[in-house]
N, C-alpha and C positions, 0 to 999 in steps of 0.2 A: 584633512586637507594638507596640514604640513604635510606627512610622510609623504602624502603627491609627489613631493618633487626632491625627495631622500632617494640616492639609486647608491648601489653597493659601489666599490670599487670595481669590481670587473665589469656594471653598467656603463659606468662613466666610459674607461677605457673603450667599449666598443663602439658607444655613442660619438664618441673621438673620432673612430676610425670610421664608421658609418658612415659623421659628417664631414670627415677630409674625402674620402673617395666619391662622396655625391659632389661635392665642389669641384672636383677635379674634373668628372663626368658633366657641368655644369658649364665650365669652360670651354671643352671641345665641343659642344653643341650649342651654345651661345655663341661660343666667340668664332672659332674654328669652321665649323661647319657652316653655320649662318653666314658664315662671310661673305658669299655670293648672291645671298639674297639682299644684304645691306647696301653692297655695292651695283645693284643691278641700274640704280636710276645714271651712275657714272658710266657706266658701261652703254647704255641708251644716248647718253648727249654726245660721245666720242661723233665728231666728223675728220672725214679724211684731208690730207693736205693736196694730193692727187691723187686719180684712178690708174691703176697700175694693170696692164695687161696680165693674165692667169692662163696657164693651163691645168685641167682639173686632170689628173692620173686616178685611174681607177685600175683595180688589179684580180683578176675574174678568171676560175678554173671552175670549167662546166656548171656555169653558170647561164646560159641560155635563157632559161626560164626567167632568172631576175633580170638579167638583159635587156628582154624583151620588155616587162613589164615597173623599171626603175629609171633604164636610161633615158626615157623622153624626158623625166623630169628633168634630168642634166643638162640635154641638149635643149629646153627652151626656157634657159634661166633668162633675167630682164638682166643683163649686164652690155656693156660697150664693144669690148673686145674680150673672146677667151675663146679657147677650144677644149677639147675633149679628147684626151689619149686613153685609149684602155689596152690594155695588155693581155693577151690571152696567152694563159700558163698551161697549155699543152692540153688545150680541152681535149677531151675524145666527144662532146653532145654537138649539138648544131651552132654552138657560141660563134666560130666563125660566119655562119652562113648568116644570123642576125645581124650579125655586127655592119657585114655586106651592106644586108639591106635599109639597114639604119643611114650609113656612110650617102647613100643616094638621096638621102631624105633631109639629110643635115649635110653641109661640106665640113663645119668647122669638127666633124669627126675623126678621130683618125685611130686605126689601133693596129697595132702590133703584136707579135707572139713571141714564146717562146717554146721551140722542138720539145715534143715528149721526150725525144731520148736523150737530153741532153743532163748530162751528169751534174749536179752541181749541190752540195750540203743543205744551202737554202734554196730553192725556185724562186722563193718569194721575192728574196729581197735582191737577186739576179732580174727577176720582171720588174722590181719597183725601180733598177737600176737603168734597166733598158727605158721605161718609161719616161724617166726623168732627164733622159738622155736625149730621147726624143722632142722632147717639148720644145716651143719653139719661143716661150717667154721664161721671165726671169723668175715667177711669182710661182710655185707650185702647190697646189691643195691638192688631199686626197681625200679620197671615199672609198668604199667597195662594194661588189656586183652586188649585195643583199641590202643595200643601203640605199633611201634616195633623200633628199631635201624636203623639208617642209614647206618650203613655197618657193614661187621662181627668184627671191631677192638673197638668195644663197649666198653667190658670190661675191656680189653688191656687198654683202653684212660681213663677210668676210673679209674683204678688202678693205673694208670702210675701218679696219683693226690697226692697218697697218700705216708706222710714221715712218720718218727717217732713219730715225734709230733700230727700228722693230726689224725681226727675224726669222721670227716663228707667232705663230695665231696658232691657240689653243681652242677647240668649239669642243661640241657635247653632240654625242648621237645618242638619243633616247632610243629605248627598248617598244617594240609596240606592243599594247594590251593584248593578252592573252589569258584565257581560264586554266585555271589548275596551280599547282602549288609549284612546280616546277618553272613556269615560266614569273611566277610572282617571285622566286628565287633569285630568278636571272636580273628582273627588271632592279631589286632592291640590290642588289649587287652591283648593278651599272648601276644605279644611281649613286650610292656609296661611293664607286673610284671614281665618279664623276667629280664630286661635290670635292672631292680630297684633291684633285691633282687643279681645278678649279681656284678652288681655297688658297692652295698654296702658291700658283701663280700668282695672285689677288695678292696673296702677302710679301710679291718679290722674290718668293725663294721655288719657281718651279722644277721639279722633278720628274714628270711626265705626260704623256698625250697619250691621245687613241686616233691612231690612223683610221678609224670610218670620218674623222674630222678634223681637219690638222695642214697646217700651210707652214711652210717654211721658204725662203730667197734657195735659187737654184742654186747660186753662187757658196749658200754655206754647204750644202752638202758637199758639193767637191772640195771645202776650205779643211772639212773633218775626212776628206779621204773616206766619203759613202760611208758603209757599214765597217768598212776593213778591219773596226776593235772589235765587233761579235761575228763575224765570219764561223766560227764554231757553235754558234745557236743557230739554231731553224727563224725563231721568235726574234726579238727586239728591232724591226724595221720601224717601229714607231716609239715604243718606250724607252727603251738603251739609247735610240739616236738623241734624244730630246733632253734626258737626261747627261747627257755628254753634251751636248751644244747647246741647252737652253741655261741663261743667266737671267741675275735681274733689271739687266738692263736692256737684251734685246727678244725679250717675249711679252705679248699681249693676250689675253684672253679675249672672246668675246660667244656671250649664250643668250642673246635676244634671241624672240622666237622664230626669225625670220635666219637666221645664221644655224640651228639644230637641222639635224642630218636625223631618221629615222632608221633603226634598222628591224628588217625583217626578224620572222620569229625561228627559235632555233627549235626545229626538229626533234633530234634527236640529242638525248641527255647526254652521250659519250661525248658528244662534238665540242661542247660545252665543258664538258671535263677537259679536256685534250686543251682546251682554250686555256683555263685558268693553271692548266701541268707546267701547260708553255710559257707562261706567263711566271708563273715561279721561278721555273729556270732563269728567267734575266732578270730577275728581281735582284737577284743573289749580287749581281753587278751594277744595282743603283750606287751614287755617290753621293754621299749626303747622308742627314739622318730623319730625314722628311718619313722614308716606310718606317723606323719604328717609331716614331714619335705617334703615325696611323695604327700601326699594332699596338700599341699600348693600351690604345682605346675601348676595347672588349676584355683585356686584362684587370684596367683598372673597374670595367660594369664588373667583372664576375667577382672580384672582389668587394666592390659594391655589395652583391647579394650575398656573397660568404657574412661580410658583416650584419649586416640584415640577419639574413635567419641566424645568428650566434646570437643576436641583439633579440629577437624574438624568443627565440627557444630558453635565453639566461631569465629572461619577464615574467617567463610563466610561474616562476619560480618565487619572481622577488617583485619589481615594481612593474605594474603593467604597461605605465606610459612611457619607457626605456624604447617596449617590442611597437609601440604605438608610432613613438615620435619617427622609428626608422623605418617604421612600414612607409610611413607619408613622405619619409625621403625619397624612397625607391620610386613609388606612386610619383613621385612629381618628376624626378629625372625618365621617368619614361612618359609622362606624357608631353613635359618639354621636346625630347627627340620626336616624340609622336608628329607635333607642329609643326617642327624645324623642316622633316622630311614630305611631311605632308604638302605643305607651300614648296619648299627645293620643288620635287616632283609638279609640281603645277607651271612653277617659273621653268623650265626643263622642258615642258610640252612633254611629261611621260605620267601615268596615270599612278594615281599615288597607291602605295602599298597598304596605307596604314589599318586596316582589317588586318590584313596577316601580320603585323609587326610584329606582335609578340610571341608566333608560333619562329618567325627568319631570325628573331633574335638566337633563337636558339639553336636552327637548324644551318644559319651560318658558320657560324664557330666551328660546329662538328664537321661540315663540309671542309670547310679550309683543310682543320687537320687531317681528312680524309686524302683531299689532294698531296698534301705531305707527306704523307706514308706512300701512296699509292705512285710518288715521285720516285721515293728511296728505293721502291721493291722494280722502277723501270731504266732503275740505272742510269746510263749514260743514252741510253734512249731517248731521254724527254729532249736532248739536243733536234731531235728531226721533227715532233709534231706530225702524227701518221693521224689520219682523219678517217684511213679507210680500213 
């Protein structure tokens, strides 16, 4: 029984590192990620000081089909005042002829377009420009054609974010359930930058949003001069702007279940790639050091397991409770994430991954660096975001 607990020199040393990288992995998932869950009963008592009139921009290329079958939830949200601008980015499907007959049905409708042949680096953020232009209140939220709301108290729980101070609401569009390992990819991924840019708001220091859910004052977009600093990306209408104009003093978060936006399921695998190509591009241009302190985090698990299996493999050799003690560390920092994600994913209103965890742990990682390679080999490319 003494020797039990006799480990060599090189046990100790790895047991060392074993248990510095589980602690660290301990922290980001305690402290870090949990944070939106801790904080959710403060986020529930929030009342507003006034109702603020809203128009909701939504931004829609041959989109018809969602059109049809998303926008009613927009148009009979239970709110006081607000309207509805949607932007049609040069459909060629029936998106117009919907839209028509929608506009009949609802007044506080209204949408706009923009010419297919009309030249411009981004469309997008040329439509989110025209949109916002159009609007006829001060208050702007966005969504988009594949997305609708989880119940009619949308803009109510969105509004209900904003003080004096406040400038931007930060929400959460969950992923909708789907079968297959592809779409369980996508959803654990959206949940992931949900929970981080969430978090970090929570902590005072945010760094970005997701335009399917996202309000900002009209008044500040014209205050940053629109998009005018990423004009050479396709992407950043929502991350780059937010990251450039969100501080800790004028952004709120708010992910009660009555404020989550849903979006449809993606199709096809490319489109989804193309999504996360773009999305690197303007990464490259956050300020702050909120993205690596998130990259670190699969850095420090694989390290984690590096020390693990060394700490295993040196035991078989020498003391066996060395390969034991850091099996059971590995074991508990993943089933703590297991938890963390499993409840985030519940409080989210998006269906929990945790069956697949431990095959996306793995098959995240290689994904990312996938996208990074497959960045470097499209050049100056990834600027435009081509879907088709």
């Amino acid at each position: 029984m003494e020797n039990l607990f006799v480990f060599t020199p090189l046990e100790i040393i790895l047991l060392i590192a074993t248990g510095f990288f589980f602690l660290i992995q301990l922290l980001y998932w305690l402290v870090t990620y949990a944070r939106p869950l801790r904080k959710l009963k403060k986020i529930r008592a929030s009342e507003p000081e006034q109702w603020q009139a809203i128009s909701v921009v939504v931004y829609a290329k041959n989109e018809s089909e969602n059109l049809r079958k998303h926008l009613p939830a927009l148009l009979t949200q239970d709110y006081p005042e607000y309207e509805v601008v949607v932007v049609n980015d040069g459909s060629t499907d029936e998106s117009d002829e919907v839209l028509k007959t929608l506009e009949q049905e609802y007044p506080h409708l209204y949408h706009t377009y923009i010419p297919e042949d009309v030249k411009y680096l981004s469309r997008k953020k040329l439509a989110l420009t025209v949109g916002i232009k159009a609007a006829k209140h001060k208050y702007i939220l966005f969504t988009e054609a594949n997305c609708e709301p989880l119940t009619n108290r949308w803009i109510h729980s969105i509004a209900k974010a904003y003080r004096p101070d406040t400038e931007i609401v930060l929400g959460f569009c969950a992923y909708r359930y789907n079968r297959g390992l592809k779409h369980q990819l996508i959803a654990y991924d959206n949940l992931l930058d949900g929970l981080q840019y969430l978090s970090s708001a929570l902590k005072r220091h945010p760094f970005t949003g997701n335009g399917r859910n996202l309000s900002y004052r009209k008044e500040l977009f014209f205050e940053h001069k629109g998009y005018q600093k990423s004009l050479g990306l396709h992407a950043g209408d929502d991350d780059l702007f937010i990251n450039e104009s969100a501080n800790r003093e004028n952004t709120k978060v708010t992910y009660t279940p009555d404020s989550i936006t849903q979006m449809s399921k993606i199709e096809r695998f490319r489109v989804w790639r193309e999504m996360k190509v773009s999305r690197a591009a303007t990464q490259r241009y956050y300020k702050g050091t909120a993205l690596t302190y998130y990259r670190l985090e699969p850095v420090t698990h694989l390290l984690l397991l590096l020390a693990t299996v060394a700490t295993i493999v040196v035991s078989l050799s020498g003391n066996w409770l060395a390969g034991v003690i850091a099996g059971v560390l590995l074991l508990l920092r993943y089933l703590t994430k297991a938890v963390i994600l499993h409840k985030s994913a519940k409080m989210l209103q998006q269906k929990p991954t945790t069956v697949w965890l431990f095959l996306l742990e793995i098959i995240k990682p290689i994904f990312s660096l996938y996208t990074r390679i497959y960045r470097l080999f499209r050049g100056k490319n990834d600027y435009t975001f081509r879907l088709s």
